[in-house]
N, C-alpha and C positions, 0 to 999 in steps of 0.2 A: 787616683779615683777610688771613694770607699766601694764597699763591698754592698750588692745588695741585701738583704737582709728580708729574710718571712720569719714570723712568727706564727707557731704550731698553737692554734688557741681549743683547749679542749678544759673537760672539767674535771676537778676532784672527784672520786666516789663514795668521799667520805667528810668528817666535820678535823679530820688526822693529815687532810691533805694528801690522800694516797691517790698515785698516780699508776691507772692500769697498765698504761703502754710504756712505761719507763722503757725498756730494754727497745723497743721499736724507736721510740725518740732518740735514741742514743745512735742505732744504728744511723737514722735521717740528720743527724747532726753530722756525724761523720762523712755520708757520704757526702753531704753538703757543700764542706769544705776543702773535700776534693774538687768542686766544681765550682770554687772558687763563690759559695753563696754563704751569708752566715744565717743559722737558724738557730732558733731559742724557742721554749715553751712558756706558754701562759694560761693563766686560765680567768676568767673575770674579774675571780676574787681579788687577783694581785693587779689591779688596775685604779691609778688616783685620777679618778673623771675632772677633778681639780685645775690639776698640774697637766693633764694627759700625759702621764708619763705611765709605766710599766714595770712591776717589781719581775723580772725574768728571770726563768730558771736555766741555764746555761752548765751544756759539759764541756769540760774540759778530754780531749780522747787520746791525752798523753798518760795526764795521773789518773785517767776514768772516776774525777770525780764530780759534783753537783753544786755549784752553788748559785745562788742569788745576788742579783744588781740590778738597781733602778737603770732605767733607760728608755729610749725614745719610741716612737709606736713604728712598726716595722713598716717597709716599706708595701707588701703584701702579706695576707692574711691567711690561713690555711684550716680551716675550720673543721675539729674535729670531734664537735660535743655531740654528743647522744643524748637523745633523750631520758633527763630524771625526773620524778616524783620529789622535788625538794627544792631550799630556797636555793640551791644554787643556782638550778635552773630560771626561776627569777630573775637571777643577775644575769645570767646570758641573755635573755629578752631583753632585760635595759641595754646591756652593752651592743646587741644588733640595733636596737633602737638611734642611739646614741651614735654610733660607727657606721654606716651603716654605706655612706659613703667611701667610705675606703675600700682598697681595692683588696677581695678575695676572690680566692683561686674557687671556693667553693659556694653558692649561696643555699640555704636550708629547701631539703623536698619536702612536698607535702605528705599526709597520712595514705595509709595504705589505700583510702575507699578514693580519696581524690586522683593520687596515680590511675589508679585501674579506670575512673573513669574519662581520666585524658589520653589514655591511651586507646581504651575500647570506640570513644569518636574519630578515631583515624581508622580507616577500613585495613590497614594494611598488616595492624597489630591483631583484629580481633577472634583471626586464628588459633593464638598463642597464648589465648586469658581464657582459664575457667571459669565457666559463669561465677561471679558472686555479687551479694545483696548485702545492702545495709541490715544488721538482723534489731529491726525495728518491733517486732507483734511477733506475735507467735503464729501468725499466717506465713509469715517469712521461714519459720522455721517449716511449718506443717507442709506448704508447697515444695521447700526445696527437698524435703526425706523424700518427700512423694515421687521426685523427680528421680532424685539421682542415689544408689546404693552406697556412697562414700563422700563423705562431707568434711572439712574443717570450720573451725569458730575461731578467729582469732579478734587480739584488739589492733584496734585500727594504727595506735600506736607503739606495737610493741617490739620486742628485739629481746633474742638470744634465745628463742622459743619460749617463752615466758607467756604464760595464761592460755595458750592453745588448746583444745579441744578437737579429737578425732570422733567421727561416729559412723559409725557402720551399719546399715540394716542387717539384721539377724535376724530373719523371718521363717517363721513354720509353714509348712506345707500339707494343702489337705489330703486326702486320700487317691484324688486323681494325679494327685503331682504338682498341681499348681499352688503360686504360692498365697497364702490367707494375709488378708492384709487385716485383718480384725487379730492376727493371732501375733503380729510379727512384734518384731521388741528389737532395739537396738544398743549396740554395743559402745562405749563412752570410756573413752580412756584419754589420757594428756600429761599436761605439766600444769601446775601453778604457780603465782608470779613470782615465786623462789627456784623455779626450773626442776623443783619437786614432782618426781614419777608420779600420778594418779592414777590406783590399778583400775582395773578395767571394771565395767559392771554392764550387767545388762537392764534395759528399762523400758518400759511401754512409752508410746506417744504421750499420753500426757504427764506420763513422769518428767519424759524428757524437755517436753516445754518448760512444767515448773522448773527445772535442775539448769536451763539455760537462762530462763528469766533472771533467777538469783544468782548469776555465774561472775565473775570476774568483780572489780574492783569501782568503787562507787566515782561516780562521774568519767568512766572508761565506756568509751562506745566499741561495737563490736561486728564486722564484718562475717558474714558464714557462705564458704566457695567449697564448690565441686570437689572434691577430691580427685588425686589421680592415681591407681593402683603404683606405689612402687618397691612392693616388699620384694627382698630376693629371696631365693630358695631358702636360706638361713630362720626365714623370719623379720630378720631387718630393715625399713626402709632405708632408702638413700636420696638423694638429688645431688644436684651439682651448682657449683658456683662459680660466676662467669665475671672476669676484674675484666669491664674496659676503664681506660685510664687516654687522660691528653697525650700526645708526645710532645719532644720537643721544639716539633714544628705547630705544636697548638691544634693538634687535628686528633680525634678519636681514632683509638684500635684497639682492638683486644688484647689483654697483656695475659692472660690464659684462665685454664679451666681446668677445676679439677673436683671429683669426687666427697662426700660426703657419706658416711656412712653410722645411724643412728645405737646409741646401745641396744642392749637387750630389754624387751618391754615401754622403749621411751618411742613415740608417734613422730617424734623431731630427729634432724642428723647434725643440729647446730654442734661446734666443735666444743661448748660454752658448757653442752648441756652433757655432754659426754664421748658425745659422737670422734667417729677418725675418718683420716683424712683418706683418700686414694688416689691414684691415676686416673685421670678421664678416661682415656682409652681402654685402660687394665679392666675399669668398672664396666664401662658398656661390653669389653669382649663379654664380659659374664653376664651382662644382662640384654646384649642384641646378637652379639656370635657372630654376624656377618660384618668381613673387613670393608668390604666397599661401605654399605651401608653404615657402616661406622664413624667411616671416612664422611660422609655426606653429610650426617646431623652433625658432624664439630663444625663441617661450614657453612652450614644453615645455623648454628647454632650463635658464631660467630657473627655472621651480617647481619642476625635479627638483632641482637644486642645490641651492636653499634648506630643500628638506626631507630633504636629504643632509646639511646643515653642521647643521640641530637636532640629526638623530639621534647624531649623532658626538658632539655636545655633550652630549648625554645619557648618552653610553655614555662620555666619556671627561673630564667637567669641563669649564670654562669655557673658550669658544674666543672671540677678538673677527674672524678670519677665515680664508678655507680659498679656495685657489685648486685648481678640478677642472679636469684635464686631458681633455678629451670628444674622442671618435671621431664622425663623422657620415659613416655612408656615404651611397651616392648614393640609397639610398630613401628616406633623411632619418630613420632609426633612429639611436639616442642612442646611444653607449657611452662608461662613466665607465672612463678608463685610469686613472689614481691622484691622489690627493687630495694636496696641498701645505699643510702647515699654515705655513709662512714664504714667502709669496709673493715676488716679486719684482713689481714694477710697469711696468718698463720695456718692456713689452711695449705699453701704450699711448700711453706716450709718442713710441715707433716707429713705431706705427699713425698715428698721427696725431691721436690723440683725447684733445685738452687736456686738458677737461673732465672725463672719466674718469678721466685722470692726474690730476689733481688732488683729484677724491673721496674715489681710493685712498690716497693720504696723508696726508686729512683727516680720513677717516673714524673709523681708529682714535683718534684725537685729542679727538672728540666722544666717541664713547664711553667713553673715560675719563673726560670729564667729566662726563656723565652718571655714570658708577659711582662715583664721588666723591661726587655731591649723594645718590645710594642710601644710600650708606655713613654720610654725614652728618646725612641726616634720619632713617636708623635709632640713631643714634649720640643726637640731641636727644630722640628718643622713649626710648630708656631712661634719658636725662636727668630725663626729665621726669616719668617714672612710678616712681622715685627717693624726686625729691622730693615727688609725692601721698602716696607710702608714708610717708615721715619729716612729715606733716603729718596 
């Protein structure tokens, strides 16, 4: 009986054919074929929509090395493009277009503003979302400063901290003590869409309109939420990031969590933009200090995830994982900042947590195989009730 077979379909990030996650691919190859699955990479470009055949990029994990051969379209799909700015991107819309019926382990989530508001009409999530708004007019902007002392801008489709905007009220005070909102200015600092530090500045209300109006990248829309205090003593922000992932009983759990921690001067803790990794636990000792309560937000931190990655899966088709990017201030309240449906892993292997690293790779691996035997014993059953008909 052959082998079933997924292929890893993700994109170049260049016109040189450079492949980011090489070394992760390698390892998912490997482990693969310990479990008896074969897996190979592809990315759009190397597909004849003709022929439907597939130019695959295949290792070998004897000679550790890389080659190319045409072959058939896998029997599952594992989708792990991110969003580009470029005609690649293009071709992965045709090929969903095109494919679309085929079976993947993963199907594409929506933008950041549609998430937050499929989750915020479920009453059960809307503890865990800081207010945010479409930043449509400059009323969106002027209401939300008014509101709240700490804000982010992000684009609705972005990743790896890229185009973010933090802003802070920095307000003076009159004579009595109270604060003058005529006199107040706010502080503005981030990244741009090269994940380039922008130092800090300060700027009055209507600077800061114009300086948000002309902000980010032309036909990029832009979402602006609540902020939530998480600098440490150091100066640093941090968050944390939470891999649920299917097993290979086909059911959601957590496969862990761990710490993020930003450079020096940058408003982001992505690992991309500079940031390192830490212990969950190690992080919160130093920023809640009490063990029980410690104990409590990892598993409250835990079952809100897991019943974050159903519903999304409900609302949006088949997902096999979702990494949540969480907020935990210091009274140990939860806040979900944005949901990742193409995680990266590397953030445990930084922490230090093998074992965890090593789930998160495996995991989707079993659950393909699991939906293989689904597919198969559904497949023998109409086999079989077939042949009672023709009997």
């Amino acid at each position: 009986m052959a082998k079933p077979v997924l292929g890893i379909m993700t994109l170049y990030l260049n016109d040189n054919r450079f492949l980011e996650e090489r070394s992760v691919y390698q390892k998912m190859i490997a482990a693969g074929k310990k479990l008896g699955l074969e897996v190979f990479v592809f990315t759009p470009q190397d597909v004849n929509y003709r022929q439907h055949r597939i130019q695959g990029m295949f290792y070998d994990t004897q000679s550790k090395t890389w080659s190319r051969r045409w072959c058939a379209f896998p029997h599952m799909i594992y989708d792990r493009c991110r969003i580009q700015r470029s005609h690649r991107f293009e071709q992965l819309k045709r090929f969903r277009a095109k494919y679309g019926h085929l079976t993947f382990l993963n199907r594409p989530l929506r933008n950041k503003w549609t998430v937050y508001k499929t989750l915020y009409a479920d009453s059960r999530f809307r503890p865990y979302l800081p207010e945010t708004r479409m930043m449509d007019s400059n009323r969106d902007i002027s209401e939300m400063v008014a509101k709240y002392p700490l804000l982010y801008v992000k684009p609705i489709n972005g990743t790896g901290g890229r185009g973010i905007l933090r802003i802070e009220r920095s307000g003076t005070r009159s004579k009595s003590g109270r604060s003058s909102r005529s006199g107040r200015t706010w502080l503005i600092q981030g990244r741009d869409h090269s994940r380039r530090i922008i130092n800090p500045e300060k700027v009055s209300l209507s600077s800061l309109q114009k300086k948000l109006s002309g902000w980010g990248m032309k036909g990029t829309r832009y979402i602006i939420q609540r902020g939530i205090q998480l600098k440490l003593p150091n100066g640093r922000v941090h968050d944390y990031r939470m891999l649920v992932q299917k097993n290979r009983n086909g059911e959601w759990e957590p496969t862990g969590c761990a710490g993020r921690i930003g450079p020096k001067g940058s408003i982001t803790s992505n690992l991309h933009g500079g940031g390192r990794a830490a212990g969950m636990r190690a992080l919160l000792g130093q920023w809640i200090g009490n063990e029980d309560k410690i104990t409590a937000i990892e598993q409250e931190a835990e079952e809100i995830s897991v019943l974050i990655a159903k519903h999304l899966e409900q609302s949006y088709g088949h997902l096999c994982e979702l990494a949540l990017d969480l907020a935990i201030d210091q009274r140990g309240n939860i806040f979900l900042l944005e949901v990742n449906p193409k995680p990266a892993r590397e953030v445990f292997a930084q922490a230090g947590e093998k074992a965890t690293y090593r789930n998160a790779l495996i995991r989707p691996l079993e659950y393909a195989l699991w939906l293989y035997g689904q597919k198969s014993r559904r497949r023998q059953k109409t086999i079989g009730m077939a042949r009672d008909q023709e009997m």
